[in-house]
N, C-alpha and C positions, 0 to 999 in steps of 0.2 A: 666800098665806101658808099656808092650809092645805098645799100640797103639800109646803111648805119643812117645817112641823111633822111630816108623814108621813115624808118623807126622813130624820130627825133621829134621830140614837140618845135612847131613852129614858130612860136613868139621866142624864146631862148635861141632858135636857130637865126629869126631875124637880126638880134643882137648881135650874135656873134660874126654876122657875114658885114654890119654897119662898121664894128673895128675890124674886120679886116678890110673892107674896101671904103670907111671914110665918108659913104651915103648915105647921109643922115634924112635925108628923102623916104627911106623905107617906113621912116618914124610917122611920115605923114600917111604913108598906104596901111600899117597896119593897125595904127591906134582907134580908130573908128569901130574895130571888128574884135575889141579885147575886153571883159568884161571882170575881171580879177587876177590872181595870181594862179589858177590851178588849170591842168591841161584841161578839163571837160568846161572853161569859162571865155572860149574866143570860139569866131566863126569866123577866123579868115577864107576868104572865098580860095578853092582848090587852083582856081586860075594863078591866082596871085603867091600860094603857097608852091605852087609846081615853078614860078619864074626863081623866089627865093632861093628852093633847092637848084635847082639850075644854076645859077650864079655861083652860089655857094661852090658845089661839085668844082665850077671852073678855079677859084677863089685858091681851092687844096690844092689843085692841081699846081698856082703858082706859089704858092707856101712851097712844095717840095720840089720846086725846080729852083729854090732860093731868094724867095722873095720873103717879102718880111709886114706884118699888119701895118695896115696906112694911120690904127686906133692904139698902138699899144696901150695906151691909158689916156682914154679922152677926159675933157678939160671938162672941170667942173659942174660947169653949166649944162654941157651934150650929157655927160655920165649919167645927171638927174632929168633930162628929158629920156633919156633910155628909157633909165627905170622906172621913169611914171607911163611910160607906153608901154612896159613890158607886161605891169600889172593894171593898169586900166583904170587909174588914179593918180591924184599928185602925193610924190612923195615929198616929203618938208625937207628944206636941204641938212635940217638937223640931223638925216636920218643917215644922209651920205657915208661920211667916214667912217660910220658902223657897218654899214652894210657892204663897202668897199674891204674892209680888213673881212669882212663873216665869208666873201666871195674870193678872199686871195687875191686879188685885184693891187690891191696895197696891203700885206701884209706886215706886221710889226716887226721893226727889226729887234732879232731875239737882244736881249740884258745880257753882256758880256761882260761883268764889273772885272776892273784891274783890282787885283788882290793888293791891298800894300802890304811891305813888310811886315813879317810875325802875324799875318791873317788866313795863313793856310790853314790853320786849324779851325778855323770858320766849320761847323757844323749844323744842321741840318736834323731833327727825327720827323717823320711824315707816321702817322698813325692813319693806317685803312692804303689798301690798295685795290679801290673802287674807282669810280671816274673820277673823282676830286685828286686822291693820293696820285694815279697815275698823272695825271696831267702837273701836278705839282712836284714829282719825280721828272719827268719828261722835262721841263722848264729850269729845276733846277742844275739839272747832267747837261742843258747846253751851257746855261751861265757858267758852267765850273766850278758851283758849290758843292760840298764835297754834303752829301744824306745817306740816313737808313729809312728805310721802311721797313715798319711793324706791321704784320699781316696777321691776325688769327685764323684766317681760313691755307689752305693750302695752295689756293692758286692766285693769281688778281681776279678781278670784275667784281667784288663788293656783291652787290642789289644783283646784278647779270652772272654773278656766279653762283650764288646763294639760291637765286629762286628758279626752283625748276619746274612748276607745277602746268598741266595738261593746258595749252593755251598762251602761256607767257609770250609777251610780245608787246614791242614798243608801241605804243600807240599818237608818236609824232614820227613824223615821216621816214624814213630810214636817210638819205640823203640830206638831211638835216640835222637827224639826231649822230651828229659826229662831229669829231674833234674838226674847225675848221683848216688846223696847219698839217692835219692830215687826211684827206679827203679822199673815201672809196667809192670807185665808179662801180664795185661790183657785188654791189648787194643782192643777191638773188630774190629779195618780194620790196615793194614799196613801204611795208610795213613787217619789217622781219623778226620775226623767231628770237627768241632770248638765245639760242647757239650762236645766230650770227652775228649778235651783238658781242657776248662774249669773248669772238674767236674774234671780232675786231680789236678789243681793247686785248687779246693776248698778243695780236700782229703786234700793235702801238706800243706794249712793254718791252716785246723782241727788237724792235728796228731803232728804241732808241736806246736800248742799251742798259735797262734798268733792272730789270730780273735779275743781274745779279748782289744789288742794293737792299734785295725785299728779303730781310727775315719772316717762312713761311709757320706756319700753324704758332705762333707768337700771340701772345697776348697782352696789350699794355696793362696791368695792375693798375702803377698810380704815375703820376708825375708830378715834383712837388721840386718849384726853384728856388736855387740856392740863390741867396741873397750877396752873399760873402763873392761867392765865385763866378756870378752874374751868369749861371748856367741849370738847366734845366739838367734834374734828375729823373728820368723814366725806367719804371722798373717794368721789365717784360718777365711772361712766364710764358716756357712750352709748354707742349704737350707734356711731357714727363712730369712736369711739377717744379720742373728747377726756376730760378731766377735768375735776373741778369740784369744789371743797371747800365743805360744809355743815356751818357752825359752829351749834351748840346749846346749849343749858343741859344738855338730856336726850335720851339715844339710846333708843327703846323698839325694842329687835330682836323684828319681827313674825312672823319667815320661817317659823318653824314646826319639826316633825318630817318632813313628809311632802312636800321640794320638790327632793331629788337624789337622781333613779332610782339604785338597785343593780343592776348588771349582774355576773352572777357572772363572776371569773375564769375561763373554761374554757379550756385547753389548746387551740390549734389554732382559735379563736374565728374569728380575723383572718384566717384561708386559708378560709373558708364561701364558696362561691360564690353561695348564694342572699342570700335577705331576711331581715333581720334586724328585729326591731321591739320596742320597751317599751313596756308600756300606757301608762305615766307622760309620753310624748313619741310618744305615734300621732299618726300623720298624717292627716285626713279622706279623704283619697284613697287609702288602703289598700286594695289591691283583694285576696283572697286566694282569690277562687273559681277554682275549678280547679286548687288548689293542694296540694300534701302538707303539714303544715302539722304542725310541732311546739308544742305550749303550756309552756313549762319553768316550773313556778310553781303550787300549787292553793289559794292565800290569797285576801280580797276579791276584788282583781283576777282572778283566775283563775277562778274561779268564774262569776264574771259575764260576762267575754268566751267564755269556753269553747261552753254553747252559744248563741252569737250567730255564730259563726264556723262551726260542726260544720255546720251547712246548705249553706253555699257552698262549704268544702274539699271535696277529691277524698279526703282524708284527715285525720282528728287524730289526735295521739300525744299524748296527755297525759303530761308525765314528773314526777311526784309524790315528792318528796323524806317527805311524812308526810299524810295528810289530814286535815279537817277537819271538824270537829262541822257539820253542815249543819242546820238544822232548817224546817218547813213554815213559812211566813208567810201566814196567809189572803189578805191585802188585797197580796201582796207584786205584783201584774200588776193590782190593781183600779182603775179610774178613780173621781175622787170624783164622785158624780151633779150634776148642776144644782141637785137639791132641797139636799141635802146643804152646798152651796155657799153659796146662800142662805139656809138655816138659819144658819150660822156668819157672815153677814154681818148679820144682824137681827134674828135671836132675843137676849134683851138677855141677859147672861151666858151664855149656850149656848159658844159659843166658850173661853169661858176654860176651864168644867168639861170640857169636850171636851180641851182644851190639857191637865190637869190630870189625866185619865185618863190618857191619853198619857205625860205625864212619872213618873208613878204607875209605870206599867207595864216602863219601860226606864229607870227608876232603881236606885235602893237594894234595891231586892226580893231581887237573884240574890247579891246578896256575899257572905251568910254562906255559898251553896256554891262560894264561892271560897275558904273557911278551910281550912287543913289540919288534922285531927285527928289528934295524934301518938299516940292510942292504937285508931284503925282499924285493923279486920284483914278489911275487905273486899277486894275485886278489887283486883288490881294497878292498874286501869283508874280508879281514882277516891282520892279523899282524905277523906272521910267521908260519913257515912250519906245525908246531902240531898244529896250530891253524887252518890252515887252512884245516888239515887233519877232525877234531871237525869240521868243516863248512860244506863240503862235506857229512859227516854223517847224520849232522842235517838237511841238504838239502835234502835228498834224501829221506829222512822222510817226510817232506813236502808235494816231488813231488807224493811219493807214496799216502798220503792221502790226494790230491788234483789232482787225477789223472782225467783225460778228462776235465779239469776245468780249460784252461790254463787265462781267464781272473779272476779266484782268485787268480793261483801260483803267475805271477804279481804281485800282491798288497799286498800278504800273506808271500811274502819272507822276511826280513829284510834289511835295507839297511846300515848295520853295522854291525863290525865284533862280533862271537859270544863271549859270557860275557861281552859283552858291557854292556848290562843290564841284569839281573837277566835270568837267562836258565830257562825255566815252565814246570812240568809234564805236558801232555795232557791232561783234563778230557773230553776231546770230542771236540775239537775246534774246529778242521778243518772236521769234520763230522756234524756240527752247520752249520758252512761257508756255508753246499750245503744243507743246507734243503730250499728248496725253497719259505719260507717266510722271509727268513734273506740273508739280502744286506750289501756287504764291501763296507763301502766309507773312500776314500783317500783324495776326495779334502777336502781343510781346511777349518772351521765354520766361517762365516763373522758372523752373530749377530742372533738371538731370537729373533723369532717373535711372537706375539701372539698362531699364529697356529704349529707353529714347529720349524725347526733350516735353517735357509737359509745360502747354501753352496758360496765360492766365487766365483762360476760359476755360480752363479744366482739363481739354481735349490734351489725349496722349498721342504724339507724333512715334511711331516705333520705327526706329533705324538701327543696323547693323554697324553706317560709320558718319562718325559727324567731323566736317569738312568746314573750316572757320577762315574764311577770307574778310579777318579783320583787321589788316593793316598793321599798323606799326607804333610804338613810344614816342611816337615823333615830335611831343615837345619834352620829351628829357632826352635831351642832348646831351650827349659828351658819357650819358651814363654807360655801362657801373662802372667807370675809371674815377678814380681819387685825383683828381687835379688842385693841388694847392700851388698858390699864389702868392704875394708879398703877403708876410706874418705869418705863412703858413693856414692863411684864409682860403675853405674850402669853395671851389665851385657851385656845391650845393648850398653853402652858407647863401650865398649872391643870389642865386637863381631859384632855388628851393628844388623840387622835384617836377615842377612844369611853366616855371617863367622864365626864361633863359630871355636877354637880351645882350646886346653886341652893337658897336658902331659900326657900320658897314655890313654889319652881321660876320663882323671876321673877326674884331679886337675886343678886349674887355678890360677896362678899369683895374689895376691891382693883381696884374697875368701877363710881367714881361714880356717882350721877346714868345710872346703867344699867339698864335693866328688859326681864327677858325675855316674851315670850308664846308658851304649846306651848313650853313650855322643859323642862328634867331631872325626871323624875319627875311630870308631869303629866298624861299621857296616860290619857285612862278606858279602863278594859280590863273593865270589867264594865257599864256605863251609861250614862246620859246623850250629851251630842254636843260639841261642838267649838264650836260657839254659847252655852252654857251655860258651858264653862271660857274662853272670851273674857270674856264680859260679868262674869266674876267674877275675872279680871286683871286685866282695866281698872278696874274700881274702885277695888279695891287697888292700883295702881299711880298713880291722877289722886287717890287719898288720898294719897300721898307728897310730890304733885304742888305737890296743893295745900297742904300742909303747907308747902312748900318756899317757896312765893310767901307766903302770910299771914306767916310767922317769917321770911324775906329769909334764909335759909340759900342759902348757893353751891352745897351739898354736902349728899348726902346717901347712906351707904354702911354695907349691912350690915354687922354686928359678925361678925367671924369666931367666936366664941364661941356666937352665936346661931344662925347657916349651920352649924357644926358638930355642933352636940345637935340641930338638925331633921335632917339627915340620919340621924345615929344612929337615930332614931327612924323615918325612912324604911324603913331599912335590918331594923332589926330587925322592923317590922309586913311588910315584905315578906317576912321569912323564914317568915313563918306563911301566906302565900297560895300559891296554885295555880302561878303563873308560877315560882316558884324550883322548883319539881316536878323532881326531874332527869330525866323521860323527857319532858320539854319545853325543846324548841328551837324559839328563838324570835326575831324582830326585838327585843325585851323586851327583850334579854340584851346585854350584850359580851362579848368574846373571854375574861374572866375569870369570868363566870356572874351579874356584880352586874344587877338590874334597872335599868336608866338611865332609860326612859320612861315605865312607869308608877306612878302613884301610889296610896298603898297604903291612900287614906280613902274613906268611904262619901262621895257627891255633898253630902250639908247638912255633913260635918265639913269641908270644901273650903272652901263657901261660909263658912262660918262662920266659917273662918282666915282668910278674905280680906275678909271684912265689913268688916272696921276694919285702920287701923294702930297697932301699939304701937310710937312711936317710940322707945322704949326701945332695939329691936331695932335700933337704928343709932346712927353717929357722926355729926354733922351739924358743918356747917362755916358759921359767919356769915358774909355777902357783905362 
């Protein structure tokens, strides 16, 4: 045990020894010496850190001789002085009860609806069995409501099954990027591997029971509600070709933003002699060494395969349409130690304050330098004073690792303010950029030719294989499924092919008993993860749920009146943030400039809107 205490970060450790012995005094010795949320941002002096573990060590020792925390769950007031000393600021007490449920602390007691009479036939179809599907299978197999899941691929993980390419790997924390009501102390790196991510959400389909709910290599065709029988009709098809109709009370479309590769139009694509490949659909047996080898794309994906690849190519050609705020991640290549491990598995609260750093740190913090200030008169390069402060920072990281290379710095800066688009750990970018078989190109791609990618300055690029890490359809949602609605009104009638919008970013107008997840306008473009806007859709959606079985409603459908002032209100909080910036182009956008994917609230005003339902907000129809 002592090793597991030595392994351990010290501010989380303080926490945890304050609920078990009640000495809220520690709050005063160590808030002095803490300077944010992350382990390389305190200097508590080693004297003070050596007494901590001391105490602590003694603390277990009376835990397992039957003693019991003097803190089980301290009072409101102490809870928020913790946590504004654990991270080296005031937290607003708005942030509590989010952050309290995110740490298991106060967890949500699971939606156990009493079924009444004649409601067992209450059903359920979940389409995608990625992070949304699972977590909305998982939620609905405790309530008791009886679902399928339609799965096209043959296993779960969605985005973590689908994308295997050389480098894949979350780029928010590992101990954050996870289901909170199920939490692994034993991630092997702080920033893991798309295996380990994976092999988590296959643990979480296994332990609760749901794999055997998911119809696998399935395809939804269309879905289209009956009006007469207040039931959604879904037609799947297999592999084989055959079809299969799943009738429902409720359709919750799981698929997401990020599950149909964008492959740019190019000119002359189709007459390429070599190899063509998307990070979004690699193949494990990619072989590309000894190869001339173009990367068309410098987003997430880009970044991360770039250099994983530059080793084994004869050449890369990176062709960069704008680049990317990069910045240092300490722990972004670190393994978690064995100490480490076992601290989070049996120090008693150690885990959650560690979890609670964590979420601290890649939450709410960065939004206000995502504001625009319409009376800035800094740098073309930014949008107000703290924004521009973040640009300077990020910059200087750059020039540092681009140092004697002034024709990369050129072309490797951004020509947008930062969170324009997404900020990237570094896995080694700009140390790729100088190894001297890989070249930055800026100028823009005129067509594909036979032998490689001809630039519009003439010059012929010659590659063996061209490699396109460019993202995803991400504002045609829902696509290519046929989803009709009351009258048999198409989805794409509403939304067209890239303006999808949604109240909550979950309901629609005229699309019973319909709920989306990673739907319009929900995407975090400054924080948080994909496991945090599930588990706070599914909520809100198994409140409607349950709503629907207690009151025997058939029907249950947003008011177009209510869909239409939340969007307004979308619309115009977006006009104040970074992504409407006009020197930003973006997947954010559609072909008309409106933001479709992301959403324009801090992480607790999210949570907050989805906490409950006001069924105000809808027309409800009795069975």
């Amino acid at each position: 045990m002592r090793q597991a205490l030595e392994g351990a970060d010290i501010v989380p450790l303080t926490m945890s020894l304050i609920q078990l012995t009640g000495d809220l005094t520690l709050l005063d010795a160590v808030r002095p010496h803490v300077r944010g949320p992350w382990d390389y941002s305190h200097s508590v002096p080693d004297d003070l850190a050596a007494v901590i573990r001391s105490r602590l060590d003694a603390e277990l020792d009376r835990l397992a001789a039957g003693g019991t925390p003097a803190l089980e769950m301290p009072a409101p007031d102490r809870i928020r002085a913790m946590m504004s000393a654990a991270v080296g600021e005031e937290v607003p007490a708005e942030y509590v009860p989010m952050l309290l449920q995110q740490m298991g602390l106060q967890p949500e007691a699971p939606s156990e609806p009493s079924l009444p009479a004649g409601a067992g036939g209450f059903r359920v179809v979940i389409v995608g069995a990625g992070v949304s599907g699972i977590a909305a299978a998982i939620r609905l197999r405790k309530a008791g409501i009886s679902f399928v899941v339609v799965e096209k691929n043959p296993e779960v993980g969605g985005t973590w099954y689908e994308n295997r390419y050389p480098g894949c790997a979350v780029d928010t924390p590992n101990h954050f990027y996870q289901f909170s009501f199920e939490p692994n102390n034993d991630w092997p790196r702080y920033y893991s591997h798309r295996k380990s991510i994976w092999d988590y959400l296959n643990r979480c389909a296994d332990k609760y029971g749901i794999r055997d709910a998911i119809r696998f290599r399935c395809e939804v065709v269309s879905a289209h509600f009956d009006e007469a029988a207040h039931r959604w009709r879904v037609t799947c098809r297999d592999e084989a070709g055959h079809e299969t109709v799943e009738v429902a009370n409720v359709l919750i479309c799981a698929v997401g933003q990020l599950n149909r590769p964008a492959i740019p139009a190019l000119a002359g694509l189709q007459d390429f002699k070599g190899q063509t490949c998307h990070t979004a659909t690699w193949s494990e047996g990619t072989d590309l060494s000894g190869k001339r080898v173009a990367l068309v794309g410098t987003g997430a994906s880009g970044v991360q395969i770039g250099p994983r690849i530059a080793g084994e190519a004869t050449s890369l050609h990176v062709l960069q349409r704008s680049g990317a705020w990069i910045v240092r991640s300490p722990n972004i290549h670190r393994e978690v130690s064995p100490a480490k491990t076992r601290a989070l598995d049996t120090i008693p609260f150690y885990a959650a304050w560690y979890r609670f750093q964590l979420f601290w740190g890649f939450a709410d913090g960065l939004f206000q330098a995502l504001r625009i200030d319409p009376a800035w008169q800094g740098a073309p390069g930014s949008i107000s004073a703290l924004n521009e402060q973040y640009r300077t920072r990020m910059l200087r990281y750059i020039e540092r690792e681009l140092q004697g290379r002034p024709d990369l710095l050129a072309k490797a800066v951004p020509d947008y303010p930062p969170f324009g688009k997404r900020v990237l750990a570094d896995p080694g970018w700009f140390s790729m950029l100088r190894r001297d078989n890989v070249s930055l190109e800026t100028t823009g791609i005129a067509r594909v030719e036979p032998e490689g990618i001809r630039l519009v300055d003439g010059r012929l690029i010659v590659v063996d294989a061209i490699v396109f890490a460019t993202g995803f359809q991400a504002g045609r949602m829902l696509w290519p499924m046929d989803i009709r609605g009351r009258g048999g009104q198409s989805i794409r009638d509403i939304w067209g092919d890239d303006d999808p919008r949604a109240y909550l970013g979950i309901t629609v107008p005229g699309f019973p008993n319909m709920f989306v997840m990673y739907g319009p306008n929900t995407n975090l473009g400054h924080g948080g993860s994909a496991m945090f806007l599930a588990e706070c859709q599914i909520r809100y959606t198994l409140s409607c749920l349950t709503g629907m079985i207690a009151q025997g409603w058939a029907e249950i459908e947003c008011r177009p009146d209510v869909h239409d002032a939340y969007n307004r209100q979308v619309d115009d909080e977006l006009s104040t943030l970074v992504w409407t910036h006009p020197s930003v182009n973006s997947w954010y956008k559609n072909a008309k400039g409106r933001i479709t994917t992301n959403q324009p609230w801090r992480l607790v005003d999210y949570w907050r809107m989805t906490k409950d339902v006001d069924f105000s907000d809808y027309h409800t129809m009795a069975g």
